[in-house]
C-alpha positions in Angstrom: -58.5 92.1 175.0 -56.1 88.9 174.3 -57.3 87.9 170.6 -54.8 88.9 168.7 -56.4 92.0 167.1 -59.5 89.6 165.5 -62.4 91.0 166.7 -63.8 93.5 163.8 -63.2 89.9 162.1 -64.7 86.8 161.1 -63.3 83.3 160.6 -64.8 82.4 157.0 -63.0 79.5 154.9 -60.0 78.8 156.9 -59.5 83.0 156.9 -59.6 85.8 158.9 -62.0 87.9 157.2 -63.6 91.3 157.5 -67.1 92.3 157.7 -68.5 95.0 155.9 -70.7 95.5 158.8 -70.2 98.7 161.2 -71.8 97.7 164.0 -69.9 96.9 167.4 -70.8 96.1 170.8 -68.6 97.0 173.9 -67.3 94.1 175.8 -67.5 95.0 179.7 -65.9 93.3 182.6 -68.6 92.7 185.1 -66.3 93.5 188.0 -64.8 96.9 187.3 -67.6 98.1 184.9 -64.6 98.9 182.0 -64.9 98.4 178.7 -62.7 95.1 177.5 -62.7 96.3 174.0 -65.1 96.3 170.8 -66.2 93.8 168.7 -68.0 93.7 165.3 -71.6 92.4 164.7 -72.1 90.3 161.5 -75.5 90.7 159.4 -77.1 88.2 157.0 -75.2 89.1 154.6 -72.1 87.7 156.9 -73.8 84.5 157.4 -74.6 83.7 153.8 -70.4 83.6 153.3 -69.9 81.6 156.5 -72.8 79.0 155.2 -71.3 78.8 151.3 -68.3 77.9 152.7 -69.6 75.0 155.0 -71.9 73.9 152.2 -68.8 73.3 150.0 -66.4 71.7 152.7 -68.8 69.4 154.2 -68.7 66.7 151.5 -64.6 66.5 151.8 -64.7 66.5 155.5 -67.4 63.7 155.7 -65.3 61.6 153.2 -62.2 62.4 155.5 -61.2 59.3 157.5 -62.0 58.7 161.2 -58.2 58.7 162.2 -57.7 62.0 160.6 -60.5 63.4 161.9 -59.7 62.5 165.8 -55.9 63.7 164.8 -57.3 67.8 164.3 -59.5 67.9 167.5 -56.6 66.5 169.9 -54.5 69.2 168.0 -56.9 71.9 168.8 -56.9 70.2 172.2 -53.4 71.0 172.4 -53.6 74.9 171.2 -55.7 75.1 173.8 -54.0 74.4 176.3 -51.2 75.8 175.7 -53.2 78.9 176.3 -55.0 77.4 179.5 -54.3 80.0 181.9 -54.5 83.1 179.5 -58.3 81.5 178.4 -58.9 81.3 182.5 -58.0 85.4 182.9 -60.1 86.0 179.6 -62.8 84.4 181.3 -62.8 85.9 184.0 -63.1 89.0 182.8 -65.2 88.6 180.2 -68.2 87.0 182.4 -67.0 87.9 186.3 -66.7 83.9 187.3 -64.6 83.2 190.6 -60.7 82.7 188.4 -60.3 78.8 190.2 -64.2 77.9 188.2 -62.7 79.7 185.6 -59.5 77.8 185.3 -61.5 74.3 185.6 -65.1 75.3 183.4 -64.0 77.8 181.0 -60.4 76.8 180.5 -59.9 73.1 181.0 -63.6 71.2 180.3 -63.0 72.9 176.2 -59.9 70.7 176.4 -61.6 67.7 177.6 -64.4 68.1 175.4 -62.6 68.3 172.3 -60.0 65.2 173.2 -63.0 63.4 174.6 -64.8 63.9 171.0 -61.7 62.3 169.1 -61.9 59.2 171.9 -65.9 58.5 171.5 -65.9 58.5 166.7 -62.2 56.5 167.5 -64.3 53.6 169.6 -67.9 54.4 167.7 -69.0 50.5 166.9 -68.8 49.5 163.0 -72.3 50.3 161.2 -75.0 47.9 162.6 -76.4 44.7 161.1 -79.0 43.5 161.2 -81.1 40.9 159.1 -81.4 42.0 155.7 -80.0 45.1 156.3 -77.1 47.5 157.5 -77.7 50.5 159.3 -75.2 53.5 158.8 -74.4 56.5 160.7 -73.7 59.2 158.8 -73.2 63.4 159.3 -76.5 65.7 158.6 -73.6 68.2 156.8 -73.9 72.0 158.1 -74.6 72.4 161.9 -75.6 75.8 163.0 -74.1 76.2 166.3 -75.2 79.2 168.8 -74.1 79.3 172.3 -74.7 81.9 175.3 -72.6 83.7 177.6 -72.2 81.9 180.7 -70.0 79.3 179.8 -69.0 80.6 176.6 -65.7 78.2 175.2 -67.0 75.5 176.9 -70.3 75.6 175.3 -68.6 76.4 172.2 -66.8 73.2 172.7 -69.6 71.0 173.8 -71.1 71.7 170.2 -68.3 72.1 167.9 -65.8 69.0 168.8 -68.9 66.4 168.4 -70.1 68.0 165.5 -66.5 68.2 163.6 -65.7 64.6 165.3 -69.2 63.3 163.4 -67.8 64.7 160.0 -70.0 67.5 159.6 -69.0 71.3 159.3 -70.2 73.9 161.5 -71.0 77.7 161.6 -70.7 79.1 164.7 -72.4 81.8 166.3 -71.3 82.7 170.0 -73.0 85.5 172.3 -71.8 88.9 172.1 -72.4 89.5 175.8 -69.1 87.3 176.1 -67.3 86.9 172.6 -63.7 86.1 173.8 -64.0 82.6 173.8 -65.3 81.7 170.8 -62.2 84.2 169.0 -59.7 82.1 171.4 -61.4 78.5 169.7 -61.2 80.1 166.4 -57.4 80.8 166.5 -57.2 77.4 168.0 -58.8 76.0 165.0 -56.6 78.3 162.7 -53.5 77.2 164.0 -54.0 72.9 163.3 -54.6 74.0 159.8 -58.2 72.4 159.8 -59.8 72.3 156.2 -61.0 75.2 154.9 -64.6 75.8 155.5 -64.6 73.1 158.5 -65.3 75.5 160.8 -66.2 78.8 160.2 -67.8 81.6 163.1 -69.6 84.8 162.8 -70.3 87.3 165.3 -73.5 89.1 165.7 -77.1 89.5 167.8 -79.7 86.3 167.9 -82.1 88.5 166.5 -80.5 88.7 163.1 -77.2 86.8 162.8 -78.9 83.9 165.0 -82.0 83.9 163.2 -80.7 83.2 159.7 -78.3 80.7 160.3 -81.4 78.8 162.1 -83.5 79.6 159.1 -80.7 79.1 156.3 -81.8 76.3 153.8 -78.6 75.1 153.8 -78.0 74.8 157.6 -78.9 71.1 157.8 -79.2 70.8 162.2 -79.2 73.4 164.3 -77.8 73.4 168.0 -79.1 75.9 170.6 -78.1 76.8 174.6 -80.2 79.7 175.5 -83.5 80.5 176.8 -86.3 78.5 176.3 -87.9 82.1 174.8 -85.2 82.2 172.2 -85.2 78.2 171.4 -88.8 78.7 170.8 -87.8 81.5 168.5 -84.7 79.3 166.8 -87.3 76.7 166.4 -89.8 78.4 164.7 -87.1 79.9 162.3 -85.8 76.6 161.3 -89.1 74.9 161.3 -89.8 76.5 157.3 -87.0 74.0 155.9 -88.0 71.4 158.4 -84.4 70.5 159.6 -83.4 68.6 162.8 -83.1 70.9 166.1 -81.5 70.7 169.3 -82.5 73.2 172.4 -80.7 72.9 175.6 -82.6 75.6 177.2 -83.9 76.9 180.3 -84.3 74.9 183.8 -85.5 75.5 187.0 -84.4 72.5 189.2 -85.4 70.9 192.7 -83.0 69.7 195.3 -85.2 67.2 197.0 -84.5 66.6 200.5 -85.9 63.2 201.7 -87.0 63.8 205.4 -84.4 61.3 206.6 -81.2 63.0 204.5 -78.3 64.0 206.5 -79.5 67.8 206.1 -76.6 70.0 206.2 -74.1 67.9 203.8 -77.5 67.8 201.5 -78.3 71.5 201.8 -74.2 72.5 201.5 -74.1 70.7 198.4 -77.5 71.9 197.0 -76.0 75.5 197.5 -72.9 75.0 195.8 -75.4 74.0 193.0 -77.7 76.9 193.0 -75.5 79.6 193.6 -72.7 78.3 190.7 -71.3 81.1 188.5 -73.5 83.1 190.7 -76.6 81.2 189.6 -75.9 81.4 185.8 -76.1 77.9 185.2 -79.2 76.2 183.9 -78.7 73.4 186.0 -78.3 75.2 188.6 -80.2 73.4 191.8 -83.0 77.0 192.7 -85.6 75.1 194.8 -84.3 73.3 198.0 -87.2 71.0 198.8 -87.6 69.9 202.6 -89.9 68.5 205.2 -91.8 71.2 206.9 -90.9 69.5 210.3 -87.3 70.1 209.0 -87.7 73.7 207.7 -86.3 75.9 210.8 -83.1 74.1 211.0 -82.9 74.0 207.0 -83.4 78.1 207.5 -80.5 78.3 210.2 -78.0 76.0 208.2 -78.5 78.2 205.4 -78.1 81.7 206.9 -74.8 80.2 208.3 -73.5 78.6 205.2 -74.3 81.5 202.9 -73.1 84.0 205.5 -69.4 81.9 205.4 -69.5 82.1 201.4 -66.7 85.4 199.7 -68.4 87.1 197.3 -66.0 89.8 195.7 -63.3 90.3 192.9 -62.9 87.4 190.9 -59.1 87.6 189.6 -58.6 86.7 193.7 -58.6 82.8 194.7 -60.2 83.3 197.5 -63.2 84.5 195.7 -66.1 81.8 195.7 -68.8 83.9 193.4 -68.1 87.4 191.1 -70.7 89.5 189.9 -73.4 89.2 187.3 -72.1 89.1 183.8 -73.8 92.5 182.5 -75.9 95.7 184.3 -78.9 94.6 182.1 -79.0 90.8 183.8 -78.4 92.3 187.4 -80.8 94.7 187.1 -83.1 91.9 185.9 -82.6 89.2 188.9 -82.7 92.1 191.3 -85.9 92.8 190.1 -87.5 89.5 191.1 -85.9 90.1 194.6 -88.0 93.0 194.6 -91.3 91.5 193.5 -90.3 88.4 196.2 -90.3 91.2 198.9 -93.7 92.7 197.5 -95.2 89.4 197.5 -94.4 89.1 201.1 -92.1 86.2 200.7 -89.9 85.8 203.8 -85.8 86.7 203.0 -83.6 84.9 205.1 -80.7 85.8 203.4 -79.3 88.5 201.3 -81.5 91.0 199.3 -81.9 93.8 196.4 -79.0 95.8 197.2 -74.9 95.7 195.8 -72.6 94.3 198.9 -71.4 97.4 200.7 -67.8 96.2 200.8 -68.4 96.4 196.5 -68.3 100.3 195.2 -68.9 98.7 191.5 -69.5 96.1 189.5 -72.8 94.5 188.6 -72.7 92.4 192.0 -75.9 91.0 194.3 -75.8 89.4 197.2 -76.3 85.7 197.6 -80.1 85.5 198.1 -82.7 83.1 199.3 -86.6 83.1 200.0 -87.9 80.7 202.1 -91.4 78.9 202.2 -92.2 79.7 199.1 -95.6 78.9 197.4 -95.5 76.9 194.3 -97.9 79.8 192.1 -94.9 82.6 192.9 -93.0 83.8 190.2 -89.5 82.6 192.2 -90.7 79.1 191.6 -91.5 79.3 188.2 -89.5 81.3 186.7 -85.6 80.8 185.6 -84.0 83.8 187.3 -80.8 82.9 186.1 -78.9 84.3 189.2 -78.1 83.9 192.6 -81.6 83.5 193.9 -82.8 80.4 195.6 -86.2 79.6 197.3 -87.0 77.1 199.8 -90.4 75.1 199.6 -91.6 72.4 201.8 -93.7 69.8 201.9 -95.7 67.1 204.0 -95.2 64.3 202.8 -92.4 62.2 199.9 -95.3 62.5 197.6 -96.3 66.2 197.8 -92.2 66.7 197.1 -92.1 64.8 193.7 -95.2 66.7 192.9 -93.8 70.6 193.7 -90.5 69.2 192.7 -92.3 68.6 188.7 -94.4 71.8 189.0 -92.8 73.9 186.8 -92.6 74.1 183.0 -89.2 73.0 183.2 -87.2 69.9 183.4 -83.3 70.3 182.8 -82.1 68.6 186.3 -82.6 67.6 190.1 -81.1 66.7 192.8 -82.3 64.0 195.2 -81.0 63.4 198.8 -82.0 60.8 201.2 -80.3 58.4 203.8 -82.0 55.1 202.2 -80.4 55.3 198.6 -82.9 52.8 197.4 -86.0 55.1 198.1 -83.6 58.3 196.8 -83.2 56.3 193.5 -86.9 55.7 193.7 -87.9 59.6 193.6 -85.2 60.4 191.3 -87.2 58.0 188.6 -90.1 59.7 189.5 -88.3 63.2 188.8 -89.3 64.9 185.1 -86.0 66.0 184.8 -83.1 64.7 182.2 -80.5 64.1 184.8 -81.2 63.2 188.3 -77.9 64.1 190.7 -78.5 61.4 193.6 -76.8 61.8 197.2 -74.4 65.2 196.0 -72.6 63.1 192.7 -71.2 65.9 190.6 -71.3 66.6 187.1 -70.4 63.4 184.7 -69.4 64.3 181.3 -70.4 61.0 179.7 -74.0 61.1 181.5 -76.7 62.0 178.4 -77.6 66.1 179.3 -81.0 67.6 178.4 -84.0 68.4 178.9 -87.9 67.2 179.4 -90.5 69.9 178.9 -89.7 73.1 178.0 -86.2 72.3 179.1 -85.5 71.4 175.4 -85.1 68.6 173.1 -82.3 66.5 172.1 -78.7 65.1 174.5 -75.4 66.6 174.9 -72.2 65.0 176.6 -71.1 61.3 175.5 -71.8 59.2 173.2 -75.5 60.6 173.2 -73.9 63.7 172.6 -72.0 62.7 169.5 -75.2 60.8 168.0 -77.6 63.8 168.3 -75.1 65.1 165.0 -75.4 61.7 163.4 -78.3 60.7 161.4 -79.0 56.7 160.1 -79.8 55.4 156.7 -81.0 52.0 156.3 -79.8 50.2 153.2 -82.0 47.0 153.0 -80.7 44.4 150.6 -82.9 41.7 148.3 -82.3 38.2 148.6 -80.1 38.2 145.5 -78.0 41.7 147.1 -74.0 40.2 147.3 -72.9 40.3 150.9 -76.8 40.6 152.3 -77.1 40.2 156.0 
């Protein structure tokens, strides 16, 4: 475990810092089943100290000019990547992704996030006029950051670098399914010399460490990635001292082929989608949407592409998808292929059991159902791993309306030969970002959800202003300087 011996601590007021907590989870690599090392859960008692000391930096670090501000994050842009390929092998072997994703999502997006952060509150417009009046943009104070396992630095980073970049400070509280990260940010952080009490993190379980610092009276916003069970949960706990709240949570998205799409680059794509960090993404593309006249080929291309696709040992390039990050979430995705079978759906690919060529690790095979009704379980519910289902549908219509019935509404994907009619269905998609004709992932694009998908934008400029608030100082007709 490459953290420098910190992880029965605590980063508290610009110090390493240790708990008086005994509790400690075992870190496991998902591939080999070993145990990565120990780390020490926090209790509230551990979060009041993180939150005094964010309560009493925030007023110097809001005062702290812009220039100086973007001047820390590129610096801690700069720690990191100095450590770029040791965060990569971390990664890897803290949550089983393929090394190359790990090297680009784990390991270089942290980097971009934080530079890009220092770029956006650089070229943020002067405070808005308007007549009579002058609107400012100014930091809520303490964010309350907490972040899950699948992505863990990046996620750390999509939070902390706007929220820092805003002027406000943060307590962090990472996943301790997949800690590593969040102790390789925090000695990032340590090194640039960062005010005191900027940024401080805190190990520990949602269920008490995670619950508090939502709940804490002096946690001004809180910023969530999860489930949409546990938003729900984070909400509720914050809702007492009514304070702003952002949930990226749960989605399960469409890929919506139009009938006249070029069908295998459409359903190639879609897979890469679905099947990404072996399906633990949220916005992961699950249901592949096609025209029933379309749906034997669709089957064939699939079986074919899938059967073409290196699932194994992810410290080896050549790997395209590792194992599942822990026994409890395999066991839990493998149970839905289960209820898939006993529900009589048809499996065209893959299934219940480990690969045979595996002997351990908490591994699946790439899976996926096909001609799936809308009321199954596989369609409603976020699996959150490499299980995909195939629906079809009669008509453009009947796709927009499977395609928005679930509960969810994080992403889609629409393909279709006339881009004018695939632009069309994307606006009629509930989903907060609509991927037309296989684009990739845009950092800049606003990222969130509609339903239970969450509340709130990450990514951008929109991602910057969700940790901004306005005041509106409205001058009288005798006010110096009045608009």
């Amino acid at each position: 475990m490459q953290t420098n011996g910190y992880t029965n601590m605590f980063y508290v007021n610009g110090r390493w810092i240790r708990s008086h907590s005994t509790r400690q989870v075992v870190v496991t690599n998902p591939a080999t089943e070993e145990s990565l090392g120990q780390v020490t859960l926090g209790d509230v008692t551990d979060v009041e100290a993180v939150v005094d000391a964010a309560r009493r930096a925030a007023p110097g670090w809001a005062r702290t000019p812009v220039s100086e501000r973007a001047a820390l994050l590129r610096a801690v842009a700069a720690e990191l990547t100095l450590r770029q390929e040791e965060i990569a092998q971390m990664e890897t072997a803290e949550v089983g992704s393929p090394i190359t994703l790990s090297r680009r999502a784990h390991a270089q997006s942290p980097i971009d996030l934080f530079t890009a952060a220092a770029d956006l509150i650089e070229q943020a417009g002067p405070d808005e006029t308007i007549p009579g009046a002058t609107v400012l943009r100014e930091p809520y104070g303490v964010v309350g950051a907490i972040t899950p396992w699948n992505y863990p630095l990046h996620q750390s980073a999509a939070k902390t670098a706007p929220a820092l970049a805003a002027g406000n400070t943060v307590v962090y509280k990472p996943s301790e399914v997949a800690p590593l990260g969040a102790y390789a940010l925090a000695e990032a952080i340590d090194s640039v010399s960062l005010p005191p009490g900027v940024f401080n993190m805190v190990m520990g379980d949602g269920t008490t460490v995670g619950a508090r610092v939502a709940a804490h009276p002096d946690v001004d916003l809180v910023s969530f990635t999860g489930s949409t069970r546990a938003g729900v949960q984070v909400a509720t706990a914050a809702a007492a001292t009514v304070k702003k709240v952002s949930l990226e949570l749960g989605g399960k998205s469409p890929a919506v082929i139009l009938p006249d799409a070029p069908l295998r680059p459409a359903l190639r794509r879609a897979l890469r989608s679905g099947f990404l960090n072996s399906g633990q993404t949220c916005m992961a593309l699950t249901r592949i949407l096609v025209d029933r006249a379309r749906l034997a080929e669709t089957e064939e291309i699939v079986r074919a592409t899938v059967a073409d696709y290196v699932v194994g040992d992810p410290t080896d390039p050549d790997t395209e998808y590792g194992p599942l990050v822990s026994k409890a979430q395999r066991d839990r995705v493998r149970d839905y292929v289960r209820r898939g079978q006993r529900e009589g759906l048809r499996l065209i690919t893959g299934g219940p059991d480990r690969p045979a060529a595996l002997e351990r690790g908490y591994y699946l095979p790439l899976t996926v159902f096909s001609d799936v009704p809308p009321a199954s379980a596989l369609v409603t519910d976020e699996i959150f791993g490499p299980v995909l289902v195939i629906q079809v549908y009669d008509s453009v219509h009947e796709a927009v309306d499977l395609a928005n019935r679930t509960p969810y509404g994080l992403c889609a994907g629409v393909w279709g030969a006339d881009r004018a009619e695939a632009v069309e269905v994307a606006g009629r998609l509930q989903a907060g970002q609509v991927f037309v004709n296989g684009a990739g992932f845009n950092p800049a694009v606003p990222f969130g959800g509609y339903k239970r998908s969450g509340v709130g934008r990450e990514y951008g400029r929109y991602g910057l202003e969700e940790f901004q608030q306005t005041k509106g100082l409205v001058f009288g007709a005798d006010t110096a300087g009045s608009g």
